[in-house]
Structures are given as structure tokens and as C-alpha cells.
C-alpha positions in Angstrom: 79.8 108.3 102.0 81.7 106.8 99.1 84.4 107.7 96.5 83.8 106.4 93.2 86.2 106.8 90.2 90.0 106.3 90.1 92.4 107.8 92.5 95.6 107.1 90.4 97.2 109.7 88.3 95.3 110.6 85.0 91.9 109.5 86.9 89.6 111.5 88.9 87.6 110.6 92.1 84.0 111.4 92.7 83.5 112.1 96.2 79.6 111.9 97.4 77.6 112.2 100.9 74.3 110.9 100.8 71.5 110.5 103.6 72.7 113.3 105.1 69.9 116.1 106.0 68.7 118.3 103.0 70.2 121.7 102.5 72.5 121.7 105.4 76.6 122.6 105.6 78.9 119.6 105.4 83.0 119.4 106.3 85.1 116.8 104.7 88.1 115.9 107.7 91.0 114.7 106.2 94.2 113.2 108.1 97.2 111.7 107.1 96.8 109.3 110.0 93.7 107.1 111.6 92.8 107.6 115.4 89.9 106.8 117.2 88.0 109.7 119.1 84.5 109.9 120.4 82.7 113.2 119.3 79.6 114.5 118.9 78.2 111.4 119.9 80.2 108.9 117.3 83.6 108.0 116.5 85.9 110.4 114.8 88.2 108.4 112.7 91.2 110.6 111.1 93.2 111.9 113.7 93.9 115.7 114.2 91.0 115.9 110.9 91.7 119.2 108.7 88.2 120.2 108.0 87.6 121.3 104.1 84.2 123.3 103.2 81.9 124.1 104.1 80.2 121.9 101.1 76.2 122.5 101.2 73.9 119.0 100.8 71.0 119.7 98.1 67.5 118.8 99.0 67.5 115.3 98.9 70.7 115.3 101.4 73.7 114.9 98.7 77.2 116.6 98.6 79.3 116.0 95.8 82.8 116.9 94.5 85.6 115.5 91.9 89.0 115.5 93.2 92.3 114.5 90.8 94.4 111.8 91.6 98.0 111.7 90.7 100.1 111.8 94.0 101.0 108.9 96.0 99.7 109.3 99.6 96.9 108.2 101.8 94.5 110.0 103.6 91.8 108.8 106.2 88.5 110.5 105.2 84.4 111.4 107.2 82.4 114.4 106.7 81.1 116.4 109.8 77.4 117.4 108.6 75.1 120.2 110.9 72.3 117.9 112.2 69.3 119.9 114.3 67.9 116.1 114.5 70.9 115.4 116.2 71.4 115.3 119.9 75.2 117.4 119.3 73.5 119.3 116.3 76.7 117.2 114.2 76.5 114.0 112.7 79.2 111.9 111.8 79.3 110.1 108.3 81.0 106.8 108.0 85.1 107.2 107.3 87.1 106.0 104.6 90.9 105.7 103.6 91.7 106.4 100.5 95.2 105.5 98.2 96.3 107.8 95.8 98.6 106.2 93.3 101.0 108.1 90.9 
């Protein structure tokens, strides 16, 4: 999972889950706030995560999305993707924080 772009006001963010499975429903947690929390067999990294989606992967396992920037506040980031290979049926991406500037 990466964000690639600017985040500051005037800028926009591209947001973009890859290796995930093809053609499968993917929630993007979001929380104000980083806690540490085992689930579905990994670590959940923003605490009390909001989920946002569902999103849908494409065949070759990619989610993507632009997001503005503009407003200064941080948020702690990791998608949730449905995972049959997985022994939960969920696997966890990796999580990221990300800085909005004004």
C-alpha cells in the first residue's frame, strides 16, 4: 500500500493497494490515532479504524483512489481486504500515517 502525490493543499494524493487478491472488496481504516491490535491474524495499526468502501481490487489485485489534500491533520492508514486464501478470510495490508498540510 502506498500514497503517492502531494498531500498539502492544492495537491492531490493517489492512494493504491496492490498484491492484494484479484477482484475482491477492500476497506480503507482510518484513525486519528495509532494503536497496536492483533486481528485477523496480523496487527491492526490505527486505533478504533473507521472503515471507508467497500473499494473492489481489479484483476491483477489493485485498488486505487485520489484524495485532496488541503487540511492540516494526520491520519494512520491500512486496508482490510476479503482473503478466501486467508486463514480469517481478511488480510491486513501494511499501515501508513499520512500528514496533510494546509
Amino acid at each position: 500500500y502506498s500514497v503517492c502525490g502531494g498531500l498539502a493543499g492544492g495537491q492531490t494524493g493517489t492512494f493504491t493497494l496492490t498484491k492484494a487478491p484479484a477482484n475482491t472488496a477492500a476497506y480503507l481504516g482510518v484513525s486519528l490515532t495509532q494503536g497496536i491490535q492483533l486481528a485477523f491474524g496480523g496487527t491492526l495499526v490505527p486505533s478504533g479504524a473507521e472503515p471507508i468502501g467497500p473499494f473492489f481490487t481489479d484483476a491483477s489485485g489493485q485498488a486505487q483512489f485520489t484524495y485532496p489534500g488541503g487540511l492540516p491533520f494526520s491520519l494512520v492508514t491500512q486496508w482490510a481486504i476479503v482473503d478466501a486464501g486467508a486463514a480469517s478470510g481478511v488480510s491486513l495490508s501494511n499501515a501508513l500515517r499520512l500528514n496533510f498540510l494546509p
